[in-house]
C-alpha positions in Angstrom: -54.2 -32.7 7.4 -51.5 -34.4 5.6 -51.2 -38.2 7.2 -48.9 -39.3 4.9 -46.5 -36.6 6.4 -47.5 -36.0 9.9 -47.0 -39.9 10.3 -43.4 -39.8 8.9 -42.9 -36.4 11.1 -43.6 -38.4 14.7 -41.3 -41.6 13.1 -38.6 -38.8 12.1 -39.1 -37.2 15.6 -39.2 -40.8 17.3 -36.0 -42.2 15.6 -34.2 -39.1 16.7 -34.8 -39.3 20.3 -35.0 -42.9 20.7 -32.6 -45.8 19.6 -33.5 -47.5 16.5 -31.2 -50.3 15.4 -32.4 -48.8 11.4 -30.5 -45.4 12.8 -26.7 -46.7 11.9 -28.1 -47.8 7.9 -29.7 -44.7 7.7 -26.6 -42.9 8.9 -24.8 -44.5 6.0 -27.2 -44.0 3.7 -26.9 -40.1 4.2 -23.1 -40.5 4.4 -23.6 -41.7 0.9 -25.4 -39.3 -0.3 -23.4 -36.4 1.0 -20.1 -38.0 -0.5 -21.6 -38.5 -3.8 -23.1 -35.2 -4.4 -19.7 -33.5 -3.0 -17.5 -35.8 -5.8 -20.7 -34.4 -8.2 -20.2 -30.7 -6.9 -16.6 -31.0 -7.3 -16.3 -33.1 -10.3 -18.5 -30.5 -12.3 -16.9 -27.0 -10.8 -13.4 -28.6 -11.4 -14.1 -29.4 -15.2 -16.0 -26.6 -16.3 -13.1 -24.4 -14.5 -10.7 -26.5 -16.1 -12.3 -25.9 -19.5 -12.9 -22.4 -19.1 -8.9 -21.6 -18.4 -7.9 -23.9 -21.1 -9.7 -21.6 -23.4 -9.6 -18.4 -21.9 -5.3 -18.6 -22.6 -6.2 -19.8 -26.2 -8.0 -16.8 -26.6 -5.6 -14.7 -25.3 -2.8 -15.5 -27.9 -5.2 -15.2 -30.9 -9.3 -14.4 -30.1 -12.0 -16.3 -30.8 -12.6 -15.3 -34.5 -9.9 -14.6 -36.7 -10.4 -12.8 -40.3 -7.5 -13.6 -42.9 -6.6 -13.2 -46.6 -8.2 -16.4 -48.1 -5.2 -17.0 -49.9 -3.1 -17.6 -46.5 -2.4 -20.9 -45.4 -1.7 -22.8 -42.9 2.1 -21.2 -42.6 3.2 -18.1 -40.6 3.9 -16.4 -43.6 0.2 -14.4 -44.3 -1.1 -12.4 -47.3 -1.8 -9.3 -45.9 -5.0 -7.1 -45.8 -6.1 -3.7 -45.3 -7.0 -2.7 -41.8 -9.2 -0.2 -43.1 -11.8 -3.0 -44.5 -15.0 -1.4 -44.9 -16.4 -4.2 -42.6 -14.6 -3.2 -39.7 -17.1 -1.0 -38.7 -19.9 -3.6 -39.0 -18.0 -6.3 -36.8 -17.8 -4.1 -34.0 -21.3 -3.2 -33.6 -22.2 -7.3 -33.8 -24.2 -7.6 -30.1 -21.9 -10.1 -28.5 -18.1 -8.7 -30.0 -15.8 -7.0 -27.0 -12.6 -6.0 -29.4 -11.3 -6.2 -32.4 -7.3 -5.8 -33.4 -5.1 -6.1 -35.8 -2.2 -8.5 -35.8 1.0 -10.3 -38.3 2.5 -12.7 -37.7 6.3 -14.0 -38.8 8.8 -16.8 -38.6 12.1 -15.8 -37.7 14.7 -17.9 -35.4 16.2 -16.6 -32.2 20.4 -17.0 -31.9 22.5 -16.2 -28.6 26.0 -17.1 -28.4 25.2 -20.7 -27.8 21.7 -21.5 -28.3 18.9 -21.5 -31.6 15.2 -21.5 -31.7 12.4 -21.4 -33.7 9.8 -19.2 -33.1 6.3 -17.1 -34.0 7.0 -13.4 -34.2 3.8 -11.8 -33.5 2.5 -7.9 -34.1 0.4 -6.1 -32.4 -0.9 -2.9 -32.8 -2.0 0.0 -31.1 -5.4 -1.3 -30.4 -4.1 -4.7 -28.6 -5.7 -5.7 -25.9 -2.7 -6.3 -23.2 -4.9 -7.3 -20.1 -4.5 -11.0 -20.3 -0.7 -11.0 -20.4 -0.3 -8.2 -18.1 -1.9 -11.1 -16.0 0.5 -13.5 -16.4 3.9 -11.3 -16.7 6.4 -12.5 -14.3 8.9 -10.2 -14.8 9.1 -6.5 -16.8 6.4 -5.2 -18.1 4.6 -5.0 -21.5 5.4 -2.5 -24.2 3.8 0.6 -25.7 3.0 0.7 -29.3 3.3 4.0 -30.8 1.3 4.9 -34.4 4.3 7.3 -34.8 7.1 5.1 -34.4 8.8 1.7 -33.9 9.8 0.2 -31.0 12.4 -2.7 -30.7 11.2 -4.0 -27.2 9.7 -7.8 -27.0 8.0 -9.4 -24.6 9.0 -13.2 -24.5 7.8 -16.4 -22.3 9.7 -17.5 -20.1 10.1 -21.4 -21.5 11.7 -19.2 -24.1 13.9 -16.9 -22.0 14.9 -20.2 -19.8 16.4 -22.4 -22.7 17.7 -18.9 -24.2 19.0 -17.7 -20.8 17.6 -14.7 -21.8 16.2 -12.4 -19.0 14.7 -8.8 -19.4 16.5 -5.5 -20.6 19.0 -8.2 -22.9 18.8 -7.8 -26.3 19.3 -11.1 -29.5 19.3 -11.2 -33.0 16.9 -12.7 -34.8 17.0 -14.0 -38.4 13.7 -14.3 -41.2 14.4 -16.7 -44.0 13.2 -14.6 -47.0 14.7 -13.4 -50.1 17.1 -11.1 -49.1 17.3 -12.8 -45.6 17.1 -10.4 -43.1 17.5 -10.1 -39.6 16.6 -7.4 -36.2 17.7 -6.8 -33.2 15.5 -6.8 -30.2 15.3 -5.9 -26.6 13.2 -7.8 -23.9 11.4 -5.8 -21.9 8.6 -8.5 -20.7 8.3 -11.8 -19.8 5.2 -13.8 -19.7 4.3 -17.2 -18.3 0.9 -18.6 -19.5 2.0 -22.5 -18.9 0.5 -23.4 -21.9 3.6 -25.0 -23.3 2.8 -25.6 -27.0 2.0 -21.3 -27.0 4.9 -20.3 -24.9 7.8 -22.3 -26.7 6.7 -20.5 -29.7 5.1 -16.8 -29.3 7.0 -13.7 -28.9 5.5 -10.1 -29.2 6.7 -7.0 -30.7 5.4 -4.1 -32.7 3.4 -4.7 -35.8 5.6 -2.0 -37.6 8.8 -4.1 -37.5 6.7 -7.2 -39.4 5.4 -4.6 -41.7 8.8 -3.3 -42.3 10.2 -7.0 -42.6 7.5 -7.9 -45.1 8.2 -4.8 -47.0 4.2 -4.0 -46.1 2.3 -0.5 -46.0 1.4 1.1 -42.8 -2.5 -0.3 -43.2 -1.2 -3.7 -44.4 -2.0 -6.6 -41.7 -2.0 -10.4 -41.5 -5.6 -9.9 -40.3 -7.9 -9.3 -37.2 -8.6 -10.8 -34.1 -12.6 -10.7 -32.8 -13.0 -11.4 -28.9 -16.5 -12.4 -28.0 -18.5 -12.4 -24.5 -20.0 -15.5 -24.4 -18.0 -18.3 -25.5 -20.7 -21.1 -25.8 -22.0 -18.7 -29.1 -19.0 -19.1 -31.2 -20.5 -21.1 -33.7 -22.7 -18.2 -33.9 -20.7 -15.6 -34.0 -19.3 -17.0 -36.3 -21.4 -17.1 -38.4 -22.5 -13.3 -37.8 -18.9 -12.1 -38.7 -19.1 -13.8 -42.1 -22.6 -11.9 -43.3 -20.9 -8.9 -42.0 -17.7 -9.3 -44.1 -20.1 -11.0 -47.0 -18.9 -13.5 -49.9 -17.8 -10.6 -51.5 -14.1 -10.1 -53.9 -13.2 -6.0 -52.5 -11.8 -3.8 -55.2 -8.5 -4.5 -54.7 -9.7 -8.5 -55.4 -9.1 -9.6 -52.1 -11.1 -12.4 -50.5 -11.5 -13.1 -46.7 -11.7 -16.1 -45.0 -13.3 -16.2 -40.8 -12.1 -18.9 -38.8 -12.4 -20.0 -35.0 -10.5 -21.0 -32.5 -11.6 -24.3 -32.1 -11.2 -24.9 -36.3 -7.7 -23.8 -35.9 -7.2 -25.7 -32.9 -9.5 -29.2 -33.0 -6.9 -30.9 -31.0 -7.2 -29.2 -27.8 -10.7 -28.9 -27.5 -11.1 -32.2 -28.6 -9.3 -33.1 -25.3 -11.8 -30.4 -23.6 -14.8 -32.2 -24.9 -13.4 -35.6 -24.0 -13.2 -34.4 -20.7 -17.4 -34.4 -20.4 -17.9 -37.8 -20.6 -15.7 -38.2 -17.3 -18.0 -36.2 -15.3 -20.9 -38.2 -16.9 -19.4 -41.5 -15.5 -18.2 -40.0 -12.3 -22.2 -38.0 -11.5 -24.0 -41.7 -12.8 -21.6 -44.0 -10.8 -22.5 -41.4 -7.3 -26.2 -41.6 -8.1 -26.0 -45.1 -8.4 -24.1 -45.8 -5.2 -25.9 -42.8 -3.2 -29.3 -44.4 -4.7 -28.6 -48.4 -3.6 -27.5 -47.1 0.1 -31.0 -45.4 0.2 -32.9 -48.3 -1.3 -31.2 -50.3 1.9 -32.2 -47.8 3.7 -35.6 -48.0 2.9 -36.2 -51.3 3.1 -34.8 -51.3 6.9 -37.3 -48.9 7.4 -39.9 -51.2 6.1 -38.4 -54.2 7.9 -38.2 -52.2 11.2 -41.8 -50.9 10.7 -43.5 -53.9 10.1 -45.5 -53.9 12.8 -47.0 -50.1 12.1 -47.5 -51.3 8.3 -50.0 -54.3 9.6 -51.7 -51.9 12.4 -52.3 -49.5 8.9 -53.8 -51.5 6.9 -56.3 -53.2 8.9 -57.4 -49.3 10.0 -58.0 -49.4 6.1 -55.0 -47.2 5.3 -54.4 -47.1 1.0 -51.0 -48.7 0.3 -50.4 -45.4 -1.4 -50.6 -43.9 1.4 -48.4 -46.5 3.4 -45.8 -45.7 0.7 -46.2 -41.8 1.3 -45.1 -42.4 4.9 -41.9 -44.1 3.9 -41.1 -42.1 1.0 -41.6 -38.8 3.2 -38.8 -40.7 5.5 -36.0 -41.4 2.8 -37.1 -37.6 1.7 -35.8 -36.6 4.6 -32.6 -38.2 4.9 -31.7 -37.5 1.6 -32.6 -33.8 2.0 -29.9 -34.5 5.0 -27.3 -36.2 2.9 -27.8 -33.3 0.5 -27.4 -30.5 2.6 -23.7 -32.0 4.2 -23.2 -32.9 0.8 -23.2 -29.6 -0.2 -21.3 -28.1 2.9 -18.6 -30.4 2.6 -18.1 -30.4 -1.8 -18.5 -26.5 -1.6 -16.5 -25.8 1.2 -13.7 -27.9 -0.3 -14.5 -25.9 -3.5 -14.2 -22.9 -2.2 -10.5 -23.5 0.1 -9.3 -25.0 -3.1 -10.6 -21.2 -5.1 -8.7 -19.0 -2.3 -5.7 -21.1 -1.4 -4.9 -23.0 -4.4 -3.2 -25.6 -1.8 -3.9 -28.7 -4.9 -1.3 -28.4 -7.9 -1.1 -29.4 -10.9 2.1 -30.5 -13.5 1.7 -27.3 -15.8 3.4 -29.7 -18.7 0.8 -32.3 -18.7 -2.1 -30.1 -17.6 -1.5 -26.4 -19.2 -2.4 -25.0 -15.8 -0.5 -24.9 -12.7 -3.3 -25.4 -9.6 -6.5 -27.2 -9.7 -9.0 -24.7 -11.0 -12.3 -24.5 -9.8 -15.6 -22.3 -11.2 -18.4 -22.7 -9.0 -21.4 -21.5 -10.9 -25.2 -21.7 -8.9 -26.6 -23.2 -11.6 -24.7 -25.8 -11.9 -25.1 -26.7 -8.1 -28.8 -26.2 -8.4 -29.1 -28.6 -11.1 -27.1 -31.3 -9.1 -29.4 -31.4 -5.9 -32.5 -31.3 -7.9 -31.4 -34.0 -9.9 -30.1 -35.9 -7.3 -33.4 -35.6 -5.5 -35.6 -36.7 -8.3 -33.2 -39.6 -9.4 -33.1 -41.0 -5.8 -36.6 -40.9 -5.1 -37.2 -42.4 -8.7 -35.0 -45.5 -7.5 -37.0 -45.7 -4.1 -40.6 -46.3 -6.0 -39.3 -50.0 -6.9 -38.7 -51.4 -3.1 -41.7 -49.1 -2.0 -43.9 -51.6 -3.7 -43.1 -53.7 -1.3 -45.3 -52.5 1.4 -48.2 -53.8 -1.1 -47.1 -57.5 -0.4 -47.6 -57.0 3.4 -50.6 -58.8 4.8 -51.7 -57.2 7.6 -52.1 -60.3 9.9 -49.1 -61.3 9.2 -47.2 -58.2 9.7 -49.4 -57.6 13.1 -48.0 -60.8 14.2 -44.4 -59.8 13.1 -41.8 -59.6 15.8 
C-alpha cells in the first residue's frame, strides 16, 4: 500500500467534510491556479489565432513563395516570364505545394469625376485560386477568366470603393504612366473586404490579359507565379525546395529567376507577429509565478495546521520523504482542482468568443475585426502539464520544511 497517498486521501477526505480553518487558503490557492491557467489558455489560443489570420490574408493577396524575373525590382512594374517554365512541372509535385498561378501586376491610378488614387492592378489567370476572397466579398461576386477572351470586370476593396464612392456594376477609368500613356475602362463587378488596410487601399483585380495587353506582353508572358504551401511553419523549407527545383540555371532565352517569401517581402509585419511571442511568454511566467506563490501558502498552512500529525509521524519512525509525500500528494490535488476549473472556465470563454465573436477588435489598428481564437489540443495539453510540473517544482523548497520539525516539539504543538 501506498502511505504516502492513502494518508493524504483520509486528510483530502477529512478537510472536505469537516471545517478546516486551512480550507479558505486552499480555496484561494485553486482560485489561483484556475485564473492563471485560463489567462495561459487564452493568452496562447488568442495569439496563435491572431497570427494565423494575420498571415493567412497575406497569403491570400500573393502566396507564400513567389517566383520572379531576377531582374525585377522592388517596383510594380515586373520583367516578365514564360508561364510555360520547364520547372512548373516540378514545383507542383514538391510534397507540401497546394497551387501554383500565374499573376502581373501594374501601377495605374483610378479617376472618378472628383476623386484620384493610386493603386496595384493585379492579374490573374485562369488557374487563380478565388476561395479566399470569395470569403471575404461583401458585395457582387468575383469574375470568370476566360483563356479565350478578356474581360473588363474588377473586383475592388471596399476602403477603395468608399473613398471612390464607387459601388458594384459602375464602371472608372484608369490611367498607366508608360510611354505612350495609356488608359482602360473597367467595370466593378466585386467587392472585397479583407481589413487589412495597407492590402485593401492598394489591390484591385482584373484579368491577366488586360496587363498583358497594357504591357504589350504575349499570351504566355507573366510577372511570375504564386506557390501556396500546407504547412506554414516549413516556409523556410519550402523555400528552399522551390529553388533546387527551378536550379541556378540562365534558360535559353537568358532569363534568371529569383524565389522569394512572404515574410522576405514583408519583414515588417511578421516582425510585429513575432514580437507578439514574447507577450505570451511574460503573461504564462507571471501566472505560474502567482498561481505557484498561492500554492507555496497553501502548503505551508497545511504544514502549520498539521503539525501535530507531522510530530505523531516521526516518532512512529516515518522518513521525512515520506512526510513530504503526504503533503505533496495534498497540493497535487488541489492543483489538479485549480487546473481542471481552470480549463472549464479559459476554454469555455474560448470557445463563446469562436461562435459568437461578441469581443471586437479596431480592424485599423489590428487588421482583423473580432478577437480571433485557435484552440489547438496541443497547445492546451502542453499548458496543464507544464503547469503541473512547474508548481510542484516550486512546492519542493517549503516541503523541506517538514525536515526541521522535531517531533517533541511538534507533538506538544497547539
Amino acid at each position: 500500500m501506498n502511505l504516502p497517498y492513502f494518508i493524504a486521501q483520509r486528510l483530502i477526505k477529512g478537510r472536505r467534510q469537516g471545517t478546516s480553518f486551512s480550507r479558505p487558503v486552499n480555496v484561494i490557492a485553486i482560485i489561483g491556479i484556475a485564473m492563471g491557467l485560463a489567462v495561459m489558455i487564452l493568452a496562447v489560443s488568442i495569439l496563435t489565432g491572431f497570427k494565423m489570420q494575420i498571415r493567412e490574408k497575406v497569403v491570400g493577396f500573393g502566396g507564400n513563395i513567389q517566383i520572379l524575373n531576377f531582374d525585377s525590382n522592388i517596383s510594380l512594374e515586373t520583367t516578365p516570364i514564360s508561364d510555360t517554365e520547364t520547372f512548373v512541372p516540378r514545383i507542383k509535385k514538391i510534397p507540401g505545394v497546394s497551387h501554383l498561378q500565374v499573376f502581373a501586376t501594374k501601377a495605374g491610378i483610378i479617376k472618378t469625376s472628383e476623386e484620384i488614387q493610386g493603386v496595384v492592378l493585379k492579374g490573374v489567370g485562369s488557374d487563380f485560386d478565388w476561395s479566399y476572397f470569395r470569403d471575404n466579398l461583401t458585395e457582387g461576386k468575383v469574375f470568370t477568366v476566360s483563356d479565350t477572351g478578356r474581360t473588363n470586370q474588377v473586383i475592388i476593396s471596399k476602403k477603395i470603393s468608399g473613398m471612390l464612392g464607387l459601388k458594384v456594376g459602375d464602371s472608372f477609368a484608369m490611367y498607366f504612366v508608360q510611354d505612350p500613356p495609356r488608359s482602360r475602362k473597367f467595370t466593378i463587378c466585386g467587392i472585397y473586404e479583407t481589413s487589412l488596410e495597407e492590402f485593401d487601399k492598394m489591390y484591385v483585380f482584373c484579368d491577366i490579359g488586360q496587363i498583358q495587353r497594357l504591357n504589350g506582353w504575349r499570351k504566355d508572358q507573366v510577372s511570375g507565379f504564386e506557390v501556396f504551401i500546407n504547412d506554414f511553419d516549413r516556409l523556410d523549407e519550402m523555400t528552399n525546395e522551390v529553388r533546387d527545383a527551378i536550379g541556378y540555371r540562365i534558360d535559353e532565352n537568358k532569363t534568371k529567376f529569383k524565389v522569394t517569401n512572404i515574410r522576405i517581402r514583408y519583414p515588417q509585419i511578421f516582425d510585429w507577429l513575432n514580437f507578439q511571442d514574447m507577450n505570451v511568454v511574460i503573461i504564462i511566467t507571471l501566472m505560474l509565478l502567482v498561481a505557484g506563490f498561492n500554492m507555496i501558502s497553501g502548503l505551508l498552512i497545511l504544514i502549520l495546521e498539521k503539525t501535530n500529525m507531522i510530530g505523531v509521524l516521526k516518532a512512529l519512525g516515518t522518513e521525512n520523504r515520506t512526510i513530504r509525500q503526504v503533503f505533496i500528494y495534498q497540493a497535487a490535488y488541489l492543483i489538479g482542482k485549480g487546473l481542471f476549473w481552470g480549463n472549464v472556465i479559459g476554454l469555455g470563454l474560448a470557445l463563446i468568443q469562436l461562435k459568437t465573436g461578441i469581443i471586437t477588435l479596431d480592424p485599423t489598428s489590428y487588421y482583423i475585426k473580432t478577437v480571433p481564437v485557435n484552440l489547438v489540443a496541443s497547445h492546451v495539453i502542453l499548458l496543464n502539464a507544464g503547469s503541473m510540473a512547474a508548481i510542484i517544482l516550486m512546492l519542493l523548497v517549503p516541503s523541506q520544511l517538514i525536515t526541521r520539525i522535531s517531533p517533541v516539539k511538534a507533538i506538544r504543538y497547539d
